[in-house]
C-alpha positions in Angstrom: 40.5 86.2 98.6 36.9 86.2 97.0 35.7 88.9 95.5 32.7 90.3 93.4 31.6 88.3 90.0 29.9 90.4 86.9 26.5 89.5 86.7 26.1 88.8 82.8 23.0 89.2 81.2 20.9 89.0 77.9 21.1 92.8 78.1 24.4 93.6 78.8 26.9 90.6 77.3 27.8 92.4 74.2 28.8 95.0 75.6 30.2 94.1 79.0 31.9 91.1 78.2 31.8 91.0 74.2 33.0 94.7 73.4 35.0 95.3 76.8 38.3 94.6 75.3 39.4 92.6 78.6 39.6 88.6 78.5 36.1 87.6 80.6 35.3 84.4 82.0 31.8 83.4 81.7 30.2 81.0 84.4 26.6 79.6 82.7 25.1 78.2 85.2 21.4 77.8 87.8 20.3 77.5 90.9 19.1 73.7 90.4 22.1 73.0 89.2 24.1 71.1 92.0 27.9 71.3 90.6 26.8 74.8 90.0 26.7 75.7 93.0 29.9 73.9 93.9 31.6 76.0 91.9 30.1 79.2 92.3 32.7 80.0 95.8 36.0 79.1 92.9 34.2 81.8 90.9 34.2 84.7 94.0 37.7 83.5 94.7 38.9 83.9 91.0 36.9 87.4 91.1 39.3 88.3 93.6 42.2 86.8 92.1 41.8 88.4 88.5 40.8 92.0 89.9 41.7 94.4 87.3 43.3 91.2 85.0 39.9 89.6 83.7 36.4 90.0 83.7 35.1 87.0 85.8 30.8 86.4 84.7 28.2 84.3 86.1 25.1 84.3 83.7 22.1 82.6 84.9 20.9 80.2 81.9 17.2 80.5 83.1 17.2 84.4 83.2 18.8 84.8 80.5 18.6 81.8 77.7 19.4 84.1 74.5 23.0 84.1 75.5 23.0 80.5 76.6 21.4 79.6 73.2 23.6 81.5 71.2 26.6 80.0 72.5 24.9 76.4 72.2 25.5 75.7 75.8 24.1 72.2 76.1 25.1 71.4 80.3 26.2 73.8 82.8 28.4 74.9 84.6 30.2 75.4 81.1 32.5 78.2 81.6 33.0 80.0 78.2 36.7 82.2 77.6 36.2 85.7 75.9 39.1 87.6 74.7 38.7 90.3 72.2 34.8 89.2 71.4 35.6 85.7 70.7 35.2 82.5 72.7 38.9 81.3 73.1 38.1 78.7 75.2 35.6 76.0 76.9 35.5 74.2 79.7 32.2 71.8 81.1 31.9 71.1 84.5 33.0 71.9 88.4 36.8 71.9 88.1 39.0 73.0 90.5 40.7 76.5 90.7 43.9 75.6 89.3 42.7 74.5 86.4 40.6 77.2 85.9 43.4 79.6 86.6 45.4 77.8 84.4 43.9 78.0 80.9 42.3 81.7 82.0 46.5 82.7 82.7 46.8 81.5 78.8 45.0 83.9 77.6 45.4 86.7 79.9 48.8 89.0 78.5 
């Protein structure tokens, strides 16, 4: 079941993902970037999955490379972990679903 991603921005990370109080996943990634957009359909599906559980975040790094900067993201996809304003977690590149689900599940509860 896929569902619909939070659209992190420059403007709105702090307080949408940084102060929400809910553990986000954050999906840096760009439209030239090939793995990218493999794994942008595991990032609808886990939008679905964690309804109501997670936040789950794409931020474009192009639109918005304050946020990319601050969190020194050198290659993308990097998928970032928030849980109570902090990154938890980090994971580079297209990996699949289960392992995904797996570290978010560690940090969710």
């Amino acid at each position: 079941m896929s569902g619909k991603y939070f659209e992190a921005t420059d403007q709105n990370f702090q307080a949408e993902i940084l102060d929400s109080g809910k553990v986000a996943l954050v999906d840096f990634w760009a439209a030239w970037c090939g793995p990218c957009m493999m794994l942008g359909p595991v990032i609808e599906e886990l939008a679905g999955d964690y309804e109501g559980k997670a936040i789950i975040a794409k931020l474009n790094v192009d639109d918005n490379p304050n946020t990319a900067a601050k969190y020194g993201i050198r290659s993308i996809p990097t998928m970032l972990i928030v849980k109570d304003g902090n990154v938890v977690d980090q994971m580079v590149g297209a990996l699949p679903k289960n392992m995904i689900s797996k570290k978010l599940d560690e940090h969710i509860g």
